[in-house]
N, CA and C atoms of all chains as a GROMACS GRO file, in nm:
protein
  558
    1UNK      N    1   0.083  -0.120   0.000
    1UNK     CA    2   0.000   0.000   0.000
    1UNK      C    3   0.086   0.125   0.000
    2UNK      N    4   0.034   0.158  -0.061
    2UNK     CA    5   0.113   0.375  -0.085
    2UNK      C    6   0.050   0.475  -0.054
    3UNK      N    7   0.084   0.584   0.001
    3UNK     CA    8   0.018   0.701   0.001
    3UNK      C    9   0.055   0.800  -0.101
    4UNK      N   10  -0.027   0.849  -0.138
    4UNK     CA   11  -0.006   1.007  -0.190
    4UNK      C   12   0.027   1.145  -0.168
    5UNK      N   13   0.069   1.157  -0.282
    5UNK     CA   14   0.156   1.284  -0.174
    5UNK      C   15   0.075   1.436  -0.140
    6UNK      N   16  -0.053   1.414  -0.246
    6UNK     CA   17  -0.161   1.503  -0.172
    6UNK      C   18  -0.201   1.464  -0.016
    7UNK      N   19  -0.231   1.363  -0.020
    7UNK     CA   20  -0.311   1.287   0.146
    7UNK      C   21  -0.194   1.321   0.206
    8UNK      N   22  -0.034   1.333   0.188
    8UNK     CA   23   0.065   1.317   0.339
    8UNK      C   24   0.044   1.477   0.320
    9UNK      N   25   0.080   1.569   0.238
    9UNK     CA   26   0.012   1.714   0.275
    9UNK      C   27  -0.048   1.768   0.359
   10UNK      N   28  -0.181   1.711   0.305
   10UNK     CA   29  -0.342   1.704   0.390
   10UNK      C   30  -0.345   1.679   0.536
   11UNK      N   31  -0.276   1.562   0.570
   11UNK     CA   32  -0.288   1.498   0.702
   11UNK      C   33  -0.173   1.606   0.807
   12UNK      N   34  -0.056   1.641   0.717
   12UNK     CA   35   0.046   1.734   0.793
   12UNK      C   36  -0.020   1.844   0.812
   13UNK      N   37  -0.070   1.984   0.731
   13UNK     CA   38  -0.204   2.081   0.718
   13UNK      C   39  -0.251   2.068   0.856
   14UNK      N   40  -0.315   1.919   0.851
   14UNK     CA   41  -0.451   1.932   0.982
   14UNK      C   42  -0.395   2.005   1.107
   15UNK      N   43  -0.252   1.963   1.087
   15UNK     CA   44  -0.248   1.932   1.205
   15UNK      C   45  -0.135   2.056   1.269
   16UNK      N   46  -0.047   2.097   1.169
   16UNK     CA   47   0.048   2.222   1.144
   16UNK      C   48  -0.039   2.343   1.046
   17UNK      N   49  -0.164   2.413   1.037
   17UNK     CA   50  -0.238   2.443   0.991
   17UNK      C   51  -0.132   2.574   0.896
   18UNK      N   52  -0.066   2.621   0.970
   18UNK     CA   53   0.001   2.754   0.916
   18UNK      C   54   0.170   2.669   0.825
   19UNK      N   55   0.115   2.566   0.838
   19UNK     CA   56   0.294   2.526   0.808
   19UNK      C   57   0.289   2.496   0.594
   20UNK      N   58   0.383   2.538   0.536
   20UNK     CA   59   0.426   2.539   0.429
   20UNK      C   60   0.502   2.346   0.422
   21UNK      N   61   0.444   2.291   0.313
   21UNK     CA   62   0.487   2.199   0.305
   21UNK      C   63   0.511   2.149   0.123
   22UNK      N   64   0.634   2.100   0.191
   22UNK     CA   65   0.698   2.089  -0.002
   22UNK      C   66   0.753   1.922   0.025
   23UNK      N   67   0.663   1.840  -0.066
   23UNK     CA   68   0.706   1.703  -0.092
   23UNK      C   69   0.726   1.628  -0.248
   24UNK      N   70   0.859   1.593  -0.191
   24UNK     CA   71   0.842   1.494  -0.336
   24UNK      C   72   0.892   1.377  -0.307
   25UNK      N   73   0.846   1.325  -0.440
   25UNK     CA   74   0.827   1.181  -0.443
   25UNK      C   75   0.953   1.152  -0.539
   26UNK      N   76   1.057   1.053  -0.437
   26UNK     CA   77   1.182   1.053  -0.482
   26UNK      C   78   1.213   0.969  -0.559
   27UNK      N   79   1.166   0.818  -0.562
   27UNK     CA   80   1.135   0.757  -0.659
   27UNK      C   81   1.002   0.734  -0.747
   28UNK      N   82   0.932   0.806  -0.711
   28UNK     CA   83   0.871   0.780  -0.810
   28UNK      C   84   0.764   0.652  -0.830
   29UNK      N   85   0.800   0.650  -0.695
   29UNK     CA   86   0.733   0.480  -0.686
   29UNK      C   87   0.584   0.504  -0.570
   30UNK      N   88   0.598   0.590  -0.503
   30UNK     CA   89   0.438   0.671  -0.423
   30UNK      C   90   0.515   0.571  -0.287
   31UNK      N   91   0.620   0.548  -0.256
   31UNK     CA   92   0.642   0.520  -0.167
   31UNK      C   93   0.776   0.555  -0.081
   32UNK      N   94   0.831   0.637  -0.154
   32UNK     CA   95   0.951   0.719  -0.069
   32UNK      C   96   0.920   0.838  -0.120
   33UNK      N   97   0.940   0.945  -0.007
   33UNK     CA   98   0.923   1.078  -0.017
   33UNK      C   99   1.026   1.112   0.056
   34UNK      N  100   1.041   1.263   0.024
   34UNK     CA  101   1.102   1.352   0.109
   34UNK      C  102   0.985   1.482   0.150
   35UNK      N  103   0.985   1.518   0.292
   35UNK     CA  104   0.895   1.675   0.280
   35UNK      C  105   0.998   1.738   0.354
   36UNK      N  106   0.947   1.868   0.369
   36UNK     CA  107   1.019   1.942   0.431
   36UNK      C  108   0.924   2.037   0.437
   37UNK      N  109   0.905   2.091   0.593
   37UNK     CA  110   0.763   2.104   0.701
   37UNK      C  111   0.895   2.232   0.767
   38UNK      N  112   0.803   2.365   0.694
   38UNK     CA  113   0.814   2.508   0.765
   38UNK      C  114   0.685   2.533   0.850
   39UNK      N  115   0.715   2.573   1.037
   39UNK     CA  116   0.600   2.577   1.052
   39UNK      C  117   0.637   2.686   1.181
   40UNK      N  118   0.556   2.805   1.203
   40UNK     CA  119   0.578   2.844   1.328
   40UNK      C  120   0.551   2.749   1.479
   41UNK      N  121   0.506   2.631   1.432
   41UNK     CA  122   0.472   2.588   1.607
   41UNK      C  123   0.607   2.522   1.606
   42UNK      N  124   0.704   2.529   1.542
   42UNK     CA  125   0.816   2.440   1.605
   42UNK      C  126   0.900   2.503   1.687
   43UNK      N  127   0.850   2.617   1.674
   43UNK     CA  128   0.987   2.743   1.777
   43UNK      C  129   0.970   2.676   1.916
   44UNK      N  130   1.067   2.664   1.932
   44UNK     CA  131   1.131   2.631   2.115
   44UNK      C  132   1.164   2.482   2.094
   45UNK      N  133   1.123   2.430   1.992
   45UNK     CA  134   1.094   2.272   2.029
   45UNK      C  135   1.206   2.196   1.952
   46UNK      N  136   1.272   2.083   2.038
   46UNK     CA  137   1.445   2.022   1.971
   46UNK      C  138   1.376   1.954   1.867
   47UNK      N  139   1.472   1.901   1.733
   47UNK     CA  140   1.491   1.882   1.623
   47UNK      C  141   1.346   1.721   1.649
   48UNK      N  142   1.433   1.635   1.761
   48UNK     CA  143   1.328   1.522   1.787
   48UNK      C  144   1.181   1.548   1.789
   49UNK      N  145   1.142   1.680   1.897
   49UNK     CA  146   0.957   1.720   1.903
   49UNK      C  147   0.915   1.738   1.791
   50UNK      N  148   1.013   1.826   1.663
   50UNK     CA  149   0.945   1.862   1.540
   50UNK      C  150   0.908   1.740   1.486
   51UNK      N  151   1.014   1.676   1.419
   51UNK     CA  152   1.009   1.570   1.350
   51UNK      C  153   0.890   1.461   1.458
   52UNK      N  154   0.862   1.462   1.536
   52UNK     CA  155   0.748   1.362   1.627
   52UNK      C  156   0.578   1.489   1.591
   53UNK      N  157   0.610   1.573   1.550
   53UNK     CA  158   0.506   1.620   1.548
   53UNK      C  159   0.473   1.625   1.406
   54UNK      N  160   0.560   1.594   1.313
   54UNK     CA  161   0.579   1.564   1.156
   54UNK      C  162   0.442   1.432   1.175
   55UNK      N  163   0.564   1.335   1.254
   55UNK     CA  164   0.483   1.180   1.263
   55UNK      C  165   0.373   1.161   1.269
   56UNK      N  166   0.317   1.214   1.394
   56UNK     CA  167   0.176   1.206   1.473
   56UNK      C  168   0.072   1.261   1.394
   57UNK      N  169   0.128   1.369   1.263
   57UNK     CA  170   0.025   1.410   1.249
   57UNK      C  171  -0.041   1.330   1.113
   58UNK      N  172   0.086   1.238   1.054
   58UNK     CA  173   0.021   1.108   1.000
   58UNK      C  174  -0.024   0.986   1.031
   59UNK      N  175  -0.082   1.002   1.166
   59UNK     CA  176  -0.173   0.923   1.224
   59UNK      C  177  -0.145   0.759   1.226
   60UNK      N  178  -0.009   0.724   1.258
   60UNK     CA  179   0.011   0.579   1.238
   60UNK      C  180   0.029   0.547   1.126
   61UNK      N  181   0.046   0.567   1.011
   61UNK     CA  182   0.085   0.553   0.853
   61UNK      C  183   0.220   0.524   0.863
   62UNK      N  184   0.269   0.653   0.934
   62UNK     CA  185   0.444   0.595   0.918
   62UNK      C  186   0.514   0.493   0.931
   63UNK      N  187   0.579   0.405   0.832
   63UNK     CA  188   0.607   0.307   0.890
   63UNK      C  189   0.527   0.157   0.854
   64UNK      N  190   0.377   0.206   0.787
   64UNK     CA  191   0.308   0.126   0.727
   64UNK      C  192   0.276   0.137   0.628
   65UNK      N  193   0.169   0.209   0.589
   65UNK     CA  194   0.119   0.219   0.442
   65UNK      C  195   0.254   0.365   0.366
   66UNK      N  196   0.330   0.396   0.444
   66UNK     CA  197   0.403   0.509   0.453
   66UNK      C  198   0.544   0.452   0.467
   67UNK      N  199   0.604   0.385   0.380
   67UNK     CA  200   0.726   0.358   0.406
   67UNK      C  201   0.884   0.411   0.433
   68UNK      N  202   0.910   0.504   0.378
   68UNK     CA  203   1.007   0.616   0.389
   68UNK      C  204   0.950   0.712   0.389
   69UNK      N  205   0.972   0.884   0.453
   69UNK     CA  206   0.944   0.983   0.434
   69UNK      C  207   1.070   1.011   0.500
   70UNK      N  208   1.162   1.071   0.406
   70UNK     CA  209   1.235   1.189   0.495
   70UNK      C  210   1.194   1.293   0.520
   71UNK      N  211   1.268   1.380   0.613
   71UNK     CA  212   1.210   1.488   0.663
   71UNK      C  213   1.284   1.584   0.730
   72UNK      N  214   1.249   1.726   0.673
   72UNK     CA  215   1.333   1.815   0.719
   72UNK      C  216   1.228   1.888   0.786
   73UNK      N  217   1.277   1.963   0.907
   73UNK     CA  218   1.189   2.094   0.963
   73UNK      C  219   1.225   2.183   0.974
   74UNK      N  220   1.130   2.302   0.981
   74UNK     CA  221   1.237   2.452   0.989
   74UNK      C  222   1.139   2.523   1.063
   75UNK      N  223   1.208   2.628   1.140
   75UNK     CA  224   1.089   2.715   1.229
   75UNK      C  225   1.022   2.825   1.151
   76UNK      N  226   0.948   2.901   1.133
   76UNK     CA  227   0.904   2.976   1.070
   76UNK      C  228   0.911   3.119   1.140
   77UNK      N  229   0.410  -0.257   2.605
   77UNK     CA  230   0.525  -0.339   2.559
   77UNK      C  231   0.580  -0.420   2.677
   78UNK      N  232   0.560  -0.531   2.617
   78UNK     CA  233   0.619  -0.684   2.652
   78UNK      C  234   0.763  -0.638   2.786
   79UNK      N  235   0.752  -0.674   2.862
   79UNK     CA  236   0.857  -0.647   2.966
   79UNK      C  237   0.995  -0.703   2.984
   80UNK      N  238   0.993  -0.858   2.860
   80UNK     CA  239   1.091  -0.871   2.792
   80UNK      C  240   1.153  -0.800   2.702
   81UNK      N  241   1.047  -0.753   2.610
   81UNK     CA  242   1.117  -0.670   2.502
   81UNK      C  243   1.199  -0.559   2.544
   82UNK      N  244   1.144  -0.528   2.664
   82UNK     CA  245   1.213  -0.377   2.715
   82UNK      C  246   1.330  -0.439   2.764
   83UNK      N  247   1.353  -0.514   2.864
   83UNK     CA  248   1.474  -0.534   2.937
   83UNK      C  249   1.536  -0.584   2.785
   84UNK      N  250   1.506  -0.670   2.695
   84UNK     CA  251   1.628  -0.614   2.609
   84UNK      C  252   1.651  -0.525   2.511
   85UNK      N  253   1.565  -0.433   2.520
   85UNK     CA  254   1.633  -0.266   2.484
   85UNK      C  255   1.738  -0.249   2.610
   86UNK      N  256   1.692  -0.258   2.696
   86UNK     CA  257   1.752  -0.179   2.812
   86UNK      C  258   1.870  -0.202   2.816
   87UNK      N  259   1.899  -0.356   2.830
   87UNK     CA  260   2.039  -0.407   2.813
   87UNK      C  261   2.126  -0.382   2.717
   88UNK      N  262   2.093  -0.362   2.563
   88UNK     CA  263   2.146  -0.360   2.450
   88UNK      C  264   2.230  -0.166   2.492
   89UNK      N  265   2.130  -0.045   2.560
   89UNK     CA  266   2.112   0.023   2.561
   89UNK      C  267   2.232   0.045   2.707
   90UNK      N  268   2.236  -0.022   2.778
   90UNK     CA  269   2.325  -0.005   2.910
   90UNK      C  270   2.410  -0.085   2.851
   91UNK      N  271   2.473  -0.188   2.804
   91UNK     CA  272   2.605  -0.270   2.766
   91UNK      C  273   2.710  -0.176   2.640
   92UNK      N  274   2.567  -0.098   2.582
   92UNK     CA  275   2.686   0.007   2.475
   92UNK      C  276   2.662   0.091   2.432
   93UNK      N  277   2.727   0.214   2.477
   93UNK     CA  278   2.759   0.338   2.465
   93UNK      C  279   2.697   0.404   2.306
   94UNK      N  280   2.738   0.331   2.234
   94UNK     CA  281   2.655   0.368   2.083
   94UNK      C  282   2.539   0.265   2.019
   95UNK      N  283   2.502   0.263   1.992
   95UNK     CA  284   2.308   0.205   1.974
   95UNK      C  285   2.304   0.207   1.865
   96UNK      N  286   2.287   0.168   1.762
   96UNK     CA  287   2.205   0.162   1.656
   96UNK      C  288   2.132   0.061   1.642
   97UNK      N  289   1.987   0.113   1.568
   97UNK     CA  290   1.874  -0.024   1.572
   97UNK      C  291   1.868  -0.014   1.403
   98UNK      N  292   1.934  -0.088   1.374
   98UNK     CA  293   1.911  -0.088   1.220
   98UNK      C  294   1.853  -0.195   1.166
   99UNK      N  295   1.830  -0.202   1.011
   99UNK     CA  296   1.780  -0.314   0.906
   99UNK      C  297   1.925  -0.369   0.864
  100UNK      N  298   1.926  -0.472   0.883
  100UNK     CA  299   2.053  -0.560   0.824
  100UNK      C  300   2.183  -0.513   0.968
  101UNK      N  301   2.276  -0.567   0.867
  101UNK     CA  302   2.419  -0.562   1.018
  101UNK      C  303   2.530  -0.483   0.945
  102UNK      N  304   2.567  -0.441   1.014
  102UNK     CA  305   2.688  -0.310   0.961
  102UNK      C  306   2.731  -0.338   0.874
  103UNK      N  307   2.814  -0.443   0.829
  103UNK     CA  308   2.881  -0.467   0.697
  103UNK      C  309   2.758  -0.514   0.562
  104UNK      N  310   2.633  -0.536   0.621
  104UNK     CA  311   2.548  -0.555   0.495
  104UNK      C  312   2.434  -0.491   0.572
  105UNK      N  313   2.421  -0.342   0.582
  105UNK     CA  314   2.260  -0.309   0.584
  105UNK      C  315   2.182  -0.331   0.486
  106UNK      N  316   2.035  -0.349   0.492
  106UNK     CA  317   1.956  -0.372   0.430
  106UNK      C  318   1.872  -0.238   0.400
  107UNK      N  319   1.894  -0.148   0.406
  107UNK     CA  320   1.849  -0.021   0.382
  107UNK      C  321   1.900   0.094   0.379
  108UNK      N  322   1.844   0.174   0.263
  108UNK     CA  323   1.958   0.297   0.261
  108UNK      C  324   1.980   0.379   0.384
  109UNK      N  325   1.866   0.395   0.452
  109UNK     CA  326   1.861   0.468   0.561
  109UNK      C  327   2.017   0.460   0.660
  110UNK      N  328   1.919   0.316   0.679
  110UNK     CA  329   2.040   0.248   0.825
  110UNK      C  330   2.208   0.229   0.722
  111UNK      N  331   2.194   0.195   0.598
  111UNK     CA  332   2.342   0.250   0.558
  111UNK      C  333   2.423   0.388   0.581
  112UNK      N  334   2.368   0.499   0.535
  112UNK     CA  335   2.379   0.604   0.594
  112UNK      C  336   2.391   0.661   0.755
  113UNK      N  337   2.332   0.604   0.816
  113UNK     CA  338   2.369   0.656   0.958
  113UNK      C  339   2.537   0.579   0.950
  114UNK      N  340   2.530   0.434   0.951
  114UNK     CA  341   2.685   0.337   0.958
  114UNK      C  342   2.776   0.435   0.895
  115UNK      N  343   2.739   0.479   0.795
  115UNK     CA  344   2.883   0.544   0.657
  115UNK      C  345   2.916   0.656   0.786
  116UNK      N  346   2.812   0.754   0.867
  116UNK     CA  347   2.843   0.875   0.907
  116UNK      C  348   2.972   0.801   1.038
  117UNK      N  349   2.928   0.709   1.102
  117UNK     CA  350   2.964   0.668   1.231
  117UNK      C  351   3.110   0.588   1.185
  118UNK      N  352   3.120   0.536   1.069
  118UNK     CA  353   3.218   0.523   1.018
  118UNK      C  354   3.323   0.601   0.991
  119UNK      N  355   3.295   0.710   0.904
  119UNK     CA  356   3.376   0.827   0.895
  119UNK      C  357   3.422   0.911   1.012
  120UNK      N  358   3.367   0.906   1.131
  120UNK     CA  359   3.396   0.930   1.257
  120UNK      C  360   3.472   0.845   1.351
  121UNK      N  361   3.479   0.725   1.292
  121UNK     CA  362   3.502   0.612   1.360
  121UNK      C  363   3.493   0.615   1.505
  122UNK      N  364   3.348   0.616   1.455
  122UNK     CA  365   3.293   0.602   1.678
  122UNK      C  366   3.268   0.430   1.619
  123UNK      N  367   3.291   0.371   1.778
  123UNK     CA  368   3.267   0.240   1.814
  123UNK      C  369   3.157   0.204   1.849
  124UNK      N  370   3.037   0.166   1.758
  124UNK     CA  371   2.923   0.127   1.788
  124UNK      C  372   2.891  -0.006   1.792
  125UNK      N  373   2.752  -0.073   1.842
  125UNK     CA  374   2.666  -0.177   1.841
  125UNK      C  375   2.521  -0.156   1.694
  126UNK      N  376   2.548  -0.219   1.606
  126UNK     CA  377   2.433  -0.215   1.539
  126UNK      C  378   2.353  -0.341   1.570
  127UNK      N  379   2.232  -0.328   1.634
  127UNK     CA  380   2.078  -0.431   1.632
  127UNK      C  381   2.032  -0.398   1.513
  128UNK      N  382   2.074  -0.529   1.443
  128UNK     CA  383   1.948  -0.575   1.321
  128UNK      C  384   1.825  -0.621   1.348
  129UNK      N  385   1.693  -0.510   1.367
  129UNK     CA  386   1.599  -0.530   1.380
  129UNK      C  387   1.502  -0.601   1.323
  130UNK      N  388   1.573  -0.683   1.153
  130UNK     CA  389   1.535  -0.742   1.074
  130UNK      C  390   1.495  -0.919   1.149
  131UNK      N  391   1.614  -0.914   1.252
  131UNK     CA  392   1.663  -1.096   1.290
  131UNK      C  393   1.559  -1.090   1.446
  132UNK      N  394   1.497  -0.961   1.498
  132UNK     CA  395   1.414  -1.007   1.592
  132UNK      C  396   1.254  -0.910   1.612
  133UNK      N  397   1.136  -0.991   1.516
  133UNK     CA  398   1.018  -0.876   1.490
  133UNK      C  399   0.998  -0.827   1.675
  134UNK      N  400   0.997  -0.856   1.729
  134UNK     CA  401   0.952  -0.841   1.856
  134UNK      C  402   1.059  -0.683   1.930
  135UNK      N  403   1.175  -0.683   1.925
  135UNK     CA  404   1.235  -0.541   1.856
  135UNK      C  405   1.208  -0.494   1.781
  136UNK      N  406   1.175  -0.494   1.662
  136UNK     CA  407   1.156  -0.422   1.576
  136UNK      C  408   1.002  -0.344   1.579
  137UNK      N  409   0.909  -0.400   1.669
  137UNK     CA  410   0.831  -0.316   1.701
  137UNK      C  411   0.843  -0.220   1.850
  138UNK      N  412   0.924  -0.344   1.921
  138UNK     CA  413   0.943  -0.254   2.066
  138UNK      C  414   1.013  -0.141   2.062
  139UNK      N  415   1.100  -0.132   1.991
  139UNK     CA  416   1.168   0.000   1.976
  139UNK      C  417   1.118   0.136   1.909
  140UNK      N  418   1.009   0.095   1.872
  140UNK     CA  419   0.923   0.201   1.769
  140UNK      C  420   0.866   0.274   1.900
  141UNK      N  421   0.818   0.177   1.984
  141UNK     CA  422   0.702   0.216   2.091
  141UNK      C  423   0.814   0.280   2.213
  142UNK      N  424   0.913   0.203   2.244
  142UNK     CA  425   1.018   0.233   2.344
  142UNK      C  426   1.031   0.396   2.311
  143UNK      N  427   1.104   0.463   2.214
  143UNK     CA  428   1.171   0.556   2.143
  143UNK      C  429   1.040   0.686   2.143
  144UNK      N  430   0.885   0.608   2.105
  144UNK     CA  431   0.842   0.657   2.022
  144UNK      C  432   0.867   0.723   1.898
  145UNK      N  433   0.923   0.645   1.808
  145UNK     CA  434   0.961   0.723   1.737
  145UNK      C  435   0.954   0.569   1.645
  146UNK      N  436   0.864   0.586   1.472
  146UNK     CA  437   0.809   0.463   1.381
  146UNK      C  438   0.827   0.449   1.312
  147UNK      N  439   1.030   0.487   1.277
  147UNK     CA  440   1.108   0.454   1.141
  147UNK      C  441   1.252   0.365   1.206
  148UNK      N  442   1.264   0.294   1.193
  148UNK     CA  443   1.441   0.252   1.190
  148UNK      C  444   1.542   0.318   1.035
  149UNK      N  445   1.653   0.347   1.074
  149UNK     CA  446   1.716   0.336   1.188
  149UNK      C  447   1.707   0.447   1.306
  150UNK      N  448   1.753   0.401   1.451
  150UNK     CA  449   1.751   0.501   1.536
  150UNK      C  450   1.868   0.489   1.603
  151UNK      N  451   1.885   0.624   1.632
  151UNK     CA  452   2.059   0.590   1.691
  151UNK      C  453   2.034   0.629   1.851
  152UNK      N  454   2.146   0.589   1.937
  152UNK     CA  455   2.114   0.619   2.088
  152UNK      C  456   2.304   0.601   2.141
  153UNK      N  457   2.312   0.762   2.201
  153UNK     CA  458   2.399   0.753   2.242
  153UNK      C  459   2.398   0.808   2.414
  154UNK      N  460   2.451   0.665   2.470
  154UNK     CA  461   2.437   0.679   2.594
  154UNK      C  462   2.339   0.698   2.672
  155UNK      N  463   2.208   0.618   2.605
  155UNK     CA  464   2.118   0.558   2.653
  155UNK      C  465   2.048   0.664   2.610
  156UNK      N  466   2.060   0.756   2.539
  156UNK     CA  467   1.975   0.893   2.509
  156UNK      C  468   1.956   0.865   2.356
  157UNK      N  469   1.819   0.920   2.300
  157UNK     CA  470   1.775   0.863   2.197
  157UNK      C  471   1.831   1.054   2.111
  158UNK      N  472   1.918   0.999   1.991
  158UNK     CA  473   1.974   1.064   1.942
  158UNK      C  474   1.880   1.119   1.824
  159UNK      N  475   1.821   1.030   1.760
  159UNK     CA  476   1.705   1.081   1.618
  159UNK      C  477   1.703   0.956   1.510
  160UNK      N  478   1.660   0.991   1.411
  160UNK     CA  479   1.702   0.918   1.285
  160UNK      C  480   1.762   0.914   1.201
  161UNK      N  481   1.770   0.840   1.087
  161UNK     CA  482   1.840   0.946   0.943
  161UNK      C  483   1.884   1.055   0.907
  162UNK      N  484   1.751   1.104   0.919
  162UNK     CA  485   1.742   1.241   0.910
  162UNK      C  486   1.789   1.363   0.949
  163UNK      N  487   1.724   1.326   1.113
  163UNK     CA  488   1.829   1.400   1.202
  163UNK      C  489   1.928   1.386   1.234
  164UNK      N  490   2.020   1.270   1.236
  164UNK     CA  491   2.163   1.227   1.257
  164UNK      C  492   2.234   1.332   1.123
  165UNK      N  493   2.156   1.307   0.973
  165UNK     CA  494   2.275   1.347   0.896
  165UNK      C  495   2.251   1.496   0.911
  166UNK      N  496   2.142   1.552   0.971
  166UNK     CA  497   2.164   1.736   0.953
  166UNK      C  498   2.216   1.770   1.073
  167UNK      N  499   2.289   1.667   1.170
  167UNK     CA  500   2.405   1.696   1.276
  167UNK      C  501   2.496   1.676   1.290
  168UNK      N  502   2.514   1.561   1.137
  168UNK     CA  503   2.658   1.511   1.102
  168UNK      C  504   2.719   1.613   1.040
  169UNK      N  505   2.592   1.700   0.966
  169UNK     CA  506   2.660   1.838   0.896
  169UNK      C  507   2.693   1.957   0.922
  170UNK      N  508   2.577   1.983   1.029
  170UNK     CA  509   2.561   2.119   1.141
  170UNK      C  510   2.688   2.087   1.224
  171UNK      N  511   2.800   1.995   1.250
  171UNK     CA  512   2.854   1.968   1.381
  171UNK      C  513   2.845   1.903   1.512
  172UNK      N  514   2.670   1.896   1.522
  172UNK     CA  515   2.625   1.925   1.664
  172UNK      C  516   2.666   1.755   1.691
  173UNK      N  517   2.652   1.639   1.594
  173UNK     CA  518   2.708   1.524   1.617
  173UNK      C  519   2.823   1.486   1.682
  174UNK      N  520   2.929   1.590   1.641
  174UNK     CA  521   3.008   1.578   1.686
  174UNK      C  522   3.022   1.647   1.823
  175UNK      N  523   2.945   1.719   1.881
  175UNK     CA  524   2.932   1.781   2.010
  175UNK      C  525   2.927   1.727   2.084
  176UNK      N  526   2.807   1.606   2.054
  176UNK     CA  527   2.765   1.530   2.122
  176UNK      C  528   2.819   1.404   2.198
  177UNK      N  529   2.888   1.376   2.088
  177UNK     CA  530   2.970   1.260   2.094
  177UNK      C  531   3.080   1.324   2.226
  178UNK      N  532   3.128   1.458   2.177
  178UNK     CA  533   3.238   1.507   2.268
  178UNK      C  534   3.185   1.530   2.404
  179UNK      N  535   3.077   1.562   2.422
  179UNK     CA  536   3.010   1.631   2.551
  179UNK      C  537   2.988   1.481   2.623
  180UNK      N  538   2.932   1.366   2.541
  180UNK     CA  539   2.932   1.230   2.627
  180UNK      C  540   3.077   1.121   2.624
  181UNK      N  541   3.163   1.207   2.617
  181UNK     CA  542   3.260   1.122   2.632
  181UNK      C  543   3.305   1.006   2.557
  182UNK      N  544   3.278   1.028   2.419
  182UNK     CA  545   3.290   0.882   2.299
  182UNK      C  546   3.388   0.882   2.227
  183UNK      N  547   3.459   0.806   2.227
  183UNK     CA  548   3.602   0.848   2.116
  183UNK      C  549   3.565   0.881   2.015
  184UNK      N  550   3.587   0.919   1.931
  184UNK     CA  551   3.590   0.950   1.794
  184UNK      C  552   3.741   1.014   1.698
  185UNK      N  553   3.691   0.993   1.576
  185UNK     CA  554   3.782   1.114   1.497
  185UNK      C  555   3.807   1.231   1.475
  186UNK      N  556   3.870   1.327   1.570
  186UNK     CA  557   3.839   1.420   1.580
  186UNK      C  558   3.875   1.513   1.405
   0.00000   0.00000   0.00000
């Protein structure tokens, strides 16, 4: 199973509402991505909270129907 | 999580100073990921433990839940959960890897 890279958008959005998000799909295959998640709620918070708040906000996918996503964060 | 599974995180995690929970075993990872963290720790030549999470499913989920955190590889230095991929290589580049290593006392290449 694969996700799309509209739906990993969507699901990041819900949840980082103000955050700028740029993904691509590295092979090409709908199953490795890279995003990279600008968001003001990351200010104060170490590199680990961002990236866990990347995770959570794909709701258990990661790791399943979501096989690679790299991921960069930046504060806004 | 299973109270076995933990005591052997725990142990793997108290017996050595550098942690990695990877796919495959240092000289043959099975994933680009967990290759990449090895190449960085290599080029540093810090002295690590890689767990191939591939040879026991029962790790390979406990550590997701242990860490919280639901990608391998994960690195842990000195019982402190360091990040992933990701974050390992934008501290292998920023420096701060190497801070770290220095601030906990790990040999390395300087």
């Amino acid at each position: 199973m694969a996700m799309n890279l509209k739906e990993i958008e969507k699901h990041i959005k819900e949840c980082l509402p103000d955050a700028i998000v740029e993904i691509q799909d590295l092979a090409g295959d709908g199953n490795h991505y890279s995003a990279t998640v600008i968001s003001s709620k990351f200010f104060g918070k170490s590199k680990i909270e961002q990236h866990k708040m990347v995770y959570s906000s794909l709701k258990g996918k990661m790791g399943n129907e979501l096989h690679a996503l790299a991921i960069k964060t930046k504060e806004k | 999580m299973d109270q076995q599974v933990k005591d052997l995180i725990e142990n793997e995690l108290n017996d050595n100073e550098v942690c990695l929970f990877m796919k495959g075993t240092t000289d043959a990872p099975q994933c680009g990921f967990s290759m990449a963290v090895i190449n960085m720790l290599k080029i540093l030549e810090v002295n690590f433990k890689g767990i191939n999470v591939l040879e026991n499913q029962q790790i390979r989920e406990g550590i997701k839940e242990f860490s919280e955190w639901p990608t391998i590889p994960q690195l842990y230095i000195k019982k402190e959960f360091v990040g992933g991929c990701d974050i390992v290589k934008e501290m292998y580049e920023n420096g701060e890897l190497k801070k770290i290593l220095e601030n906990k006392g790990i040999n390395f290449k300087k």
